[in-house]
Backbone as CSV, one residue per row, in Angstrom:
resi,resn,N_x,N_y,N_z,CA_x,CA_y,CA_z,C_x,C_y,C_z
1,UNK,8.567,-18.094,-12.882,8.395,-16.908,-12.070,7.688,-15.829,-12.888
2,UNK,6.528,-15.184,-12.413,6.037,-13.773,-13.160,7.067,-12.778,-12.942
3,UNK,6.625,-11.768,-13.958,7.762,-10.585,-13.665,7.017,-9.777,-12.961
4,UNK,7.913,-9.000,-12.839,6.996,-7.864,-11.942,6.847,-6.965,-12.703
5,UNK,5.779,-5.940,-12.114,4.902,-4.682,-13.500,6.214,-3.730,-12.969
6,UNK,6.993,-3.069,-13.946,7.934,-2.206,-13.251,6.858,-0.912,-13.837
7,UNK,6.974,-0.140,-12.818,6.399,1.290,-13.093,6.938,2.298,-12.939
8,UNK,7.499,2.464,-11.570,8.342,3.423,-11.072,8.737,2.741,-9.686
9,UNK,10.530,2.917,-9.416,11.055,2.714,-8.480,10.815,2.241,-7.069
10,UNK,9.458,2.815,-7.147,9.011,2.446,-5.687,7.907,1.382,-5.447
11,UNK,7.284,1.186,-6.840,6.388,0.368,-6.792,6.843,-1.513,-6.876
12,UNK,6.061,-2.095,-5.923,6.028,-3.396,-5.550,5.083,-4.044,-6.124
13,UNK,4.709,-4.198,-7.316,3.447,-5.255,-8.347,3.532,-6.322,-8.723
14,UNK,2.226,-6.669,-8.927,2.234,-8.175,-10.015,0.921,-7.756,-10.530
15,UNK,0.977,-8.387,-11.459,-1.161,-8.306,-11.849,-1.483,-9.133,-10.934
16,UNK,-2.822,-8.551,-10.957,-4.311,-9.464,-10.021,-3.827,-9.798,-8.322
17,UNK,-2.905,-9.030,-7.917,-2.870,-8.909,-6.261,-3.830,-9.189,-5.547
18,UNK,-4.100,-9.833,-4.221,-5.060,-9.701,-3.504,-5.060,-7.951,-2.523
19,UNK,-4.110,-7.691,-2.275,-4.110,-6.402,-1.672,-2.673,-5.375,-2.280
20,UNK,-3.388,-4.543,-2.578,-2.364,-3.614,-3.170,-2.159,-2.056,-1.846
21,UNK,-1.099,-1.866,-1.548,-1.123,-0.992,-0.134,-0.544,0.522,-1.146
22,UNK,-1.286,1.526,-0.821,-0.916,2.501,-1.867,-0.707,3.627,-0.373
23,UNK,0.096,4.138,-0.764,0.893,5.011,0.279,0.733,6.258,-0.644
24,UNK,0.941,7.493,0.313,0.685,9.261,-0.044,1.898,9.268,-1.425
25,UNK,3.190,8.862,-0.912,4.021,9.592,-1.646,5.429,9.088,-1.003
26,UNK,6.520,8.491,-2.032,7.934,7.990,-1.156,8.387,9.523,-0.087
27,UNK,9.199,8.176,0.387,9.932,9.261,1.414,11.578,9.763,0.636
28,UNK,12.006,10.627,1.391,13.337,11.036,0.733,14.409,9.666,0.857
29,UNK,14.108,8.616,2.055,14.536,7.703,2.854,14.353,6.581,1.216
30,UNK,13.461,6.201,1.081,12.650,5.676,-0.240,13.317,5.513,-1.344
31,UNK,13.514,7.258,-1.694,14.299,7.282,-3.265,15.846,7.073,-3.016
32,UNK,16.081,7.338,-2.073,17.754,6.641,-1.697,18.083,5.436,-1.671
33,UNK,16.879,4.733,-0.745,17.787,3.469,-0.398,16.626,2.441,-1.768
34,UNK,15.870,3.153,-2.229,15.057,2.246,-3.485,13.845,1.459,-2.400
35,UNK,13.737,1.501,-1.112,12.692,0.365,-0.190,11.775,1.190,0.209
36,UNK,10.606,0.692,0.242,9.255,1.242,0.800,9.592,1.564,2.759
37,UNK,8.942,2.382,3.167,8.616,2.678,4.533,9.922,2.353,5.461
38,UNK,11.233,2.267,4.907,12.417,1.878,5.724,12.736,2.477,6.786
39,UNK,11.837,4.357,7.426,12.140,4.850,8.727,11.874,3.815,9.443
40,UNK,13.227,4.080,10.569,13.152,3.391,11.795,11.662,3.554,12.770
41,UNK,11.059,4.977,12.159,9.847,5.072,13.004,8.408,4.749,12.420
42,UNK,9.141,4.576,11.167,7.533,3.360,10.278,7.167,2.665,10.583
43,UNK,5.725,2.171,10.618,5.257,1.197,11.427,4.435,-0.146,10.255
44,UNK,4.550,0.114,9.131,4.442,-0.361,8.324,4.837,-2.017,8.433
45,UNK,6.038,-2.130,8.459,6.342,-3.404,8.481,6.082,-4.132,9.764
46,UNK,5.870,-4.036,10.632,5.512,-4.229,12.313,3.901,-4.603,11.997
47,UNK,3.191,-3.558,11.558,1.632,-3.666,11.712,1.506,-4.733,10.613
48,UNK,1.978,-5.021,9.355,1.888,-5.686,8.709,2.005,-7.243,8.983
49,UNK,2.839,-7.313,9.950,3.414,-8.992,10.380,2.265,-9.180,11.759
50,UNK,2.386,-8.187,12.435,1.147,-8.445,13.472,-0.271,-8.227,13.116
51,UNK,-0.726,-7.900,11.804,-1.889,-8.324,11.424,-1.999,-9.454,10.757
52,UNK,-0.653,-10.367,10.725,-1.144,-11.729,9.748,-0.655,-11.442,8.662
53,UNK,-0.363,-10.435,7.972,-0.361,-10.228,6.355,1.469,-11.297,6.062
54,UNK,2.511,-11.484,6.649,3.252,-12.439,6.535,3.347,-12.866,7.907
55,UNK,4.109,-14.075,7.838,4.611,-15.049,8.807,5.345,-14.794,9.983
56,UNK,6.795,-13.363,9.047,7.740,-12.853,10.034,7.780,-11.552,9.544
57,UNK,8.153,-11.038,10.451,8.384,-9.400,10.371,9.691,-9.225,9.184
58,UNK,8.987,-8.548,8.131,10.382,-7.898,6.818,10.693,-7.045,6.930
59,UNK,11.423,-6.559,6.858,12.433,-5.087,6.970,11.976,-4.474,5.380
60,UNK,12.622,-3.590,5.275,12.165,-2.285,3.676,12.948,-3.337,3.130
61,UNK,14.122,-4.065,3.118,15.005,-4.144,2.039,14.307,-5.619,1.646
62,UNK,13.312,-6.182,2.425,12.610,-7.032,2.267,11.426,-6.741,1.164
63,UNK,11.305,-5.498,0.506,9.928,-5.303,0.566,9.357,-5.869,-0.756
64,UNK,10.431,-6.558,-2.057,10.247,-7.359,-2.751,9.093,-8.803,-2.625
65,UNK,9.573,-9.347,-0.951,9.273,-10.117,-0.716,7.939,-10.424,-0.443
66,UNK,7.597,-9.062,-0.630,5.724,-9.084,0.203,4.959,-9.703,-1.254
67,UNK,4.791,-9.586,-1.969,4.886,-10.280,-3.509,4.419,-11.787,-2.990
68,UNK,5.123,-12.275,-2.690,4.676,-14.019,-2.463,3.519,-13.790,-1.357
69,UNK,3.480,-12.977,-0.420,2.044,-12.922,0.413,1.283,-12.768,-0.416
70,UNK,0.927,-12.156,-1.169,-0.089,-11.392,-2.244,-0.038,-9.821,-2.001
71,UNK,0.560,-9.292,-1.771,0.653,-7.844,-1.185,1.732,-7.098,-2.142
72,UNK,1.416,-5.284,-2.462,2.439,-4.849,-3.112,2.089,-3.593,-2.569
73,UNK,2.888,-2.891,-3.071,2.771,-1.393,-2.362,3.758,-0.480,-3.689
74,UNK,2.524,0.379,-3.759,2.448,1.818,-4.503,2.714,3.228,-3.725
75,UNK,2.497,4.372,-4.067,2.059,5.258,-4.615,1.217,5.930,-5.314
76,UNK,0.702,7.066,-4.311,-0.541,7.525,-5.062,0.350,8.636,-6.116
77,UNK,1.204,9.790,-5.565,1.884,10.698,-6.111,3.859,9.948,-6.317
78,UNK,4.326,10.059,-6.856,5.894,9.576,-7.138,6.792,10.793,-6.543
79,UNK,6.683,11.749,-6.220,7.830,13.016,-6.037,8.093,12.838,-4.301
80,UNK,9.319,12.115,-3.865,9.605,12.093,-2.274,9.392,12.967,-1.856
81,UNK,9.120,13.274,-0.506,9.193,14.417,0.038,8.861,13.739,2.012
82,UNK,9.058,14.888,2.804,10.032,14.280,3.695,8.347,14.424,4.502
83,UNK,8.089,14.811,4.603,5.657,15.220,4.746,4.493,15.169,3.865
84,UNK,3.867,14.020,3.971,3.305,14.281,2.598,2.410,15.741,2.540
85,UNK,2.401,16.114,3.305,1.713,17.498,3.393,2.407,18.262,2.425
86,UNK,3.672,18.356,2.007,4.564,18.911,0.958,4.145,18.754,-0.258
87,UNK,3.334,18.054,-0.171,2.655,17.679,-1.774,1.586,18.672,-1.970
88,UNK,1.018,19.705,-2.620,0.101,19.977,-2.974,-1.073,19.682,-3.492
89,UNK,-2.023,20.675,-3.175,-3.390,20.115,-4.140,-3.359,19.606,-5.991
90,UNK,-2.625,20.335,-6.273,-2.489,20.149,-7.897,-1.524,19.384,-8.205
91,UNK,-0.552,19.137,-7.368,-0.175,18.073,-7.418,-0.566,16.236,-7.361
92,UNK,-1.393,16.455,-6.311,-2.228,15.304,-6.448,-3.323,14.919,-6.920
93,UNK,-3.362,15.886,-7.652,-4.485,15.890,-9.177,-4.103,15.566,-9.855
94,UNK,-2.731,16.186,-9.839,-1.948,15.597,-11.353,-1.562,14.112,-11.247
95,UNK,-1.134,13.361,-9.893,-1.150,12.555,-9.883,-2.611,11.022,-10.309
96,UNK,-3.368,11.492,-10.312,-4.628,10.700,-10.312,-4.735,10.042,-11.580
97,UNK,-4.680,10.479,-12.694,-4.331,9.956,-14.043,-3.766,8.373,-13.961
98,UNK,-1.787,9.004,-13.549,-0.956,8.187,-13.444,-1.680,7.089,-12.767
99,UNK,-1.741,7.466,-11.763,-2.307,6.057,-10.784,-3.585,5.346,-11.029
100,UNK,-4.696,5.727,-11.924,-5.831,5.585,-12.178,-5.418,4.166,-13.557
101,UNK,-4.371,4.689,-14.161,-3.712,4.006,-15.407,-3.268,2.528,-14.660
102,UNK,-1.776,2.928,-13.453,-1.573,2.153,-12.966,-2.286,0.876,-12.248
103,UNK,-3.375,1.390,-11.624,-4.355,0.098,-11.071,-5.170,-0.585,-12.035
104,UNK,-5.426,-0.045,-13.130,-6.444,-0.900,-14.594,-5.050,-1.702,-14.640
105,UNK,-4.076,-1.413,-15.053,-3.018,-2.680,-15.879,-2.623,-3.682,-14.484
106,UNK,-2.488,-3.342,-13.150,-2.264,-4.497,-12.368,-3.594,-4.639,-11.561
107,UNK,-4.690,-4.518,-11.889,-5.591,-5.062,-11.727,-6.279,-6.315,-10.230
108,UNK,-5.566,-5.028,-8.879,-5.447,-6.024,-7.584,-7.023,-6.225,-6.941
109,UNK,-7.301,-7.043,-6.437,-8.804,-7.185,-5.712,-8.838,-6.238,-4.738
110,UNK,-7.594,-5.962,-3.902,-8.302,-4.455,-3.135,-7.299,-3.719,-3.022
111,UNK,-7.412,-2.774,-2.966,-6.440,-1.113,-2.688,-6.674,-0.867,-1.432
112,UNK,-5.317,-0.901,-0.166,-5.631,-0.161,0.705,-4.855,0.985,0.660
113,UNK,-5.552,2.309,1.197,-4.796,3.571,0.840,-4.444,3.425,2.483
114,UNK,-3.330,4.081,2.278,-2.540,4.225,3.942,-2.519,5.705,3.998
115,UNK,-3.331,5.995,4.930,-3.979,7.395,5.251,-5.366,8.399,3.701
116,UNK,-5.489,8.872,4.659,-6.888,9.990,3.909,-6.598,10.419,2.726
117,UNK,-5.439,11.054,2.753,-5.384,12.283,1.596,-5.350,11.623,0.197
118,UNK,-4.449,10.419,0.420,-4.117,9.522,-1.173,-5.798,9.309,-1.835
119,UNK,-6.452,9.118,-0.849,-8.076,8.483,-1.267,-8.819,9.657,-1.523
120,UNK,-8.562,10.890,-0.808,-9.657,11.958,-1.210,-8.729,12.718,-2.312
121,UNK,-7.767,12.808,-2.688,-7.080,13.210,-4.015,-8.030,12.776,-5.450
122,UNK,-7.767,11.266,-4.900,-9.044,10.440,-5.802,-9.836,10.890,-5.975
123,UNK,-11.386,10.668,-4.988,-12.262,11.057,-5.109,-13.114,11.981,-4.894
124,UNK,-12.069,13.355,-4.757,-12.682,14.224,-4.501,-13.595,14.851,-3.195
125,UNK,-13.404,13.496,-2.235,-14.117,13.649,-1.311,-13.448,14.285,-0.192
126,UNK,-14.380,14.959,0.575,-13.188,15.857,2.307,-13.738,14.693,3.212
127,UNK,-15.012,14.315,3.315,-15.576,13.485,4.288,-14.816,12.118,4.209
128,UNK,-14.495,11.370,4.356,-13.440,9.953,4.139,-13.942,9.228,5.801
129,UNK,-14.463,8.194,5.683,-14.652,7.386,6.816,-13.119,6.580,6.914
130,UNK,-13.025,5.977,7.656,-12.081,4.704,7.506,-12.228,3.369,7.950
131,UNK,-11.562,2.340,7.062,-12.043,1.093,6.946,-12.533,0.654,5.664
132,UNK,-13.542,-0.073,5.319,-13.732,-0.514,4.123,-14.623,0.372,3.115
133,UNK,-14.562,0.838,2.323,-15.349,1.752,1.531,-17.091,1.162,0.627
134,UNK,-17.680,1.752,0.633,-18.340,1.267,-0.252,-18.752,1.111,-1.849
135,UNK,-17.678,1.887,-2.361,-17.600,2.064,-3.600,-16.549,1.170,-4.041
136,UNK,-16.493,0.513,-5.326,-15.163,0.391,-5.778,-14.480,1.359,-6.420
137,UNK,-13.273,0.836,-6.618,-12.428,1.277,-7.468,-11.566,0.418,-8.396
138,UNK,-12.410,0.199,-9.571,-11.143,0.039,-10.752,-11.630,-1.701,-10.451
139,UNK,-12.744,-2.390,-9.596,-13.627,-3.391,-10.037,-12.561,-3.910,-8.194
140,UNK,-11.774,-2.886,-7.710,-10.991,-3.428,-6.590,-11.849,-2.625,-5.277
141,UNK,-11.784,-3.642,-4.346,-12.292,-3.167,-2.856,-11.292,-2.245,-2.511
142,UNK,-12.197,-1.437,-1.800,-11.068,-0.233,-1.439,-11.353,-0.280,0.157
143,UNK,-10.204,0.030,0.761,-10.178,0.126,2.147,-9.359,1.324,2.462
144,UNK,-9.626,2.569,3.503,-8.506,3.102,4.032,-8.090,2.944,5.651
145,UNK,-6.502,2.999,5.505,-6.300,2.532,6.774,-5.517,3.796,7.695
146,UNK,-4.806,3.845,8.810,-4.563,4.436,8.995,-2.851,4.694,8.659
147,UNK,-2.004,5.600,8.062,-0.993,5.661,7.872,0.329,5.887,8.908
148,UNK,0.657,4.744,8.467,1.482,3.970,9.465,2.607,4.902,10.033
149,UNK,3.234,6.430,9.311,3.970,6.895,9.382,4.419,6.909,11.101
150,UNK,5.495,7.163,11.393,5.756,7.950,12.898,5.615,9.122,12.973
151,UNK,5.379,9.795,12.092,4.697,11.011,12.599,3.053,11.452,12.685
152,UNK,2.577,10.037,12.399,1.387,10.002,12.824,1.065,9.270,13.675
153,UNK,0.835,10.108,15.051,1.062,9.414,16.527,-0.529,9.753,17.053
154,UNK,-1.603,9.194,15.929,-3.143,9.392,15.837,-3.168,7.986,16.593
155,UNK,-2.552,7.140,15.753,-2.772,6.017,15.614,-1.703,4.666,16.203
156,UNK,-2.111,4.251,17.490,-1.121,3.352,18.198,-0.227,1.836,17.447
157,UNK,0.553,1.240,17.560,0.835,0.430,17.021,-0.367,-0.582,16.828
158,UNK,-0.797,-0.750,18.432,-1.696,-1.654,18.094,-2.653,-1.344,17.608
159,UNK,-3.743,0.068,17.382,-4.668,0.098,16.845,-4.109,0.275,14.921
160,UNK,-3.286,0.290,14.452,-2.683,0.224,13.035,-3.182,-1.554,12.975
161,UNK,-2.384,-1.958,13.789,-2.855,-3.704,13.603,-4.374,-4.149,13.645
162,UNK,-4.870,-3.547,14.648,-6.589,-3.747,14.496,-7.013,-3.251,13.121
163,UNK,-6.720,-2.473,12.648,-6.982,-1.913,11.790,-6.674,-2.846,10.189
164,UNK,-5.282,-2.895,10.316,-4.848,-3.861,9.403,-5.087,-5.532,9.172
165,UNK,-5.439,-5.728,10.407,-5.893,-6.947,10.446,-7.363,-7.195,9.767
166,UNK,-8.557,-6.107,10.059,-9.220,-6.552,9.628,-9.366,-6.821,8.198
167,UNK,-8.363,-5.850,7.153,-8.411,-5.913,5.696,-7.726,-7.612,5.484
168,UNK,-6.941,-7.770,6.533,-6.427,-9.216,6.041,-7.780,-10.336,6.465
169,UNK,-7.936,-10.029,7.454,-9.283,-11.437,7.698,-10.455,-11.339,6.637
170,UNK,-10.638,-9.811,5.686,-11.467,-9.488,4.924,-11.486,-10.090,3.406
171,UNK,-9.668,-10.189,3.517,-8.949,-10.665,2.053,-8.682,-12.240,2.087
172,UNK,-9.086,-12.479,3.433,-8.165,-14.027,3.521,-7.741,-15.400,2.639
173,UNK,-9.175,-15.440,2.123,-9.806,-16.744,1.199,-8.562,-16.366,-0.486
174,UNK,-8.731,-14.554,-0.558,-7.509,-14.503,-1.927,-6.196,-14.736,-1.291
175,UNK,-5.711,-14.253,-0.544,-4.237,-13.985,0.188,-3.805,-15.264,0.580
176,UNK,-4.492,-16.283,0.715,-4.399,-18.002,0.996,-3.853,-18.320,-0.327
177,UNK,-5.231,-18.251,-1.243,-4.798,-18.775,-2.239,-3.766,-18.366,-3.535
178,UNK,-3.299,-17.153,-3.288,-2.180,-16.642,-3.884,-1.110,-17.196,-3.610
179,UNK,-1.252,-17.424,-1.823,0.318,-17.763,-1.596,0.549,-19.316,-2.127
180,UNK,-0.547,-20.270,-2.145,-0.686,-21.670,-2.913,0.105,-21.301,-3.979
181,UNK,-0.481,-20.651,-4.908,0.006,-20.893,-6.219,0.779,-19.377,-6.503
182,UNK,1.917,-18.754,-6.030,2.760,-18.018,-6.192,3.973,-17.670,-5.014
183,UNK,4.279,-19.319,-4.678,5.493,-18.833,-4.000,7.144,-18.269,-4.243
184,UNK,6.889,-18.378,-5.388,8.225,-17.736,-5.613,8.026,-16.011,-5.881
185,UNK,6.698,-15.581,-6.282,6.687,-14.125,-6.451,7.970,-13.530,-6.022
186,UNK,8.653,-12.338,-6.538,8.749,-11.435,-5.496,10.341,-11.667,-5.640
187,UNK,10.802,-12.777,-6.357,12.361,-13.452,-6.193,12.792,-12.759,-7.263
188,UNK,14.011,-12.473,-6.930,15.045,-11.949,-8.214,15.426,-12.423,-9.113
């Protein structure tokens, strides 16, 4: 079994991922119960199983398990907070370092950022299309998607899945062959 990259509490790694899902910032929900996206009104785990990315729908306390798909999930900033809007500008400056460090040592083929702000923190940019980017980052495809939160009611269940699906039909040929040769990822 590989170990996993421990970084901070919330993060879900391995080196060389096929898709690494980097989220704004835990929730207060997050640093309590230790699981990624566990609101009842997250759509995270739902859009994830109905785009293909696993077999069956996982719950947060599952979220170890996404590991054997080829999938992990980050953080752009580490400080919970209950909006990521609560986060400030200099705050997520300050964050960019950290996370810039973090993606060279696990080293995934693509980063999807789940919503705008995590990606223009990055790069400085206000304009942000969404979908697949044309730049890399860190030698990884970058995609942004739309953030799955429930309080972002931009974006329908099913268009999160259109959305998410296409990064999986995009990743397919790695996310196949990860799960070949790493089924135990992800196990305790």
């Amino acid at each position: 079994m590989t170990s996993p990259v421990a970084l901070s509490p919330f993060d879900v790694l391995l080196p060389e991922l096929p898709v690494l899902f980097c989220g704004i910032n835990p929730s207060p929900l997050a640093a309590t119960s230790g699981h990624n996206f566990g609101s009842a009104s997250n759509r995270f785990w739902p859009a994830l199983h109905l785009a293909g990315f696993t077999p069956v729908r996982l719950r947060a306390e599952d979220d170890r398990a996404l590991l054997r798909y080829g999938c992990g999930i980050t953080s752009m900033a580490t400080r919970p907070t209950r909006r990521a809007a609560e986060l400030g500008r200099i705050e997520m400056g300050d964050a960019v370092a950290p996370f810039r460090a973090k993606v060279a040592q696990c080293r995934p083929r693509a980063i999807a950022f789940l919503g705008k702000p995590a990606f223009a923190a990055l790069t400085q940019r206000r304009e942000i299309a969404s979908g697949e980017q044309a730049d890399p980052f860190a030698d990884a495809r970058v995609w942004v998607l739309p953030n799955p939160s429930g309080l972002n009611r931009a974006f329908s269940l099913e268009r999160l899945v259109e959305a998410y699906a296409a990064l999986r039909l995009a990743m397919s040929a790695q996310l196949d062959a990860w799960r070949a040769t790493h089924r135990d990822a992800g196990e305790r």
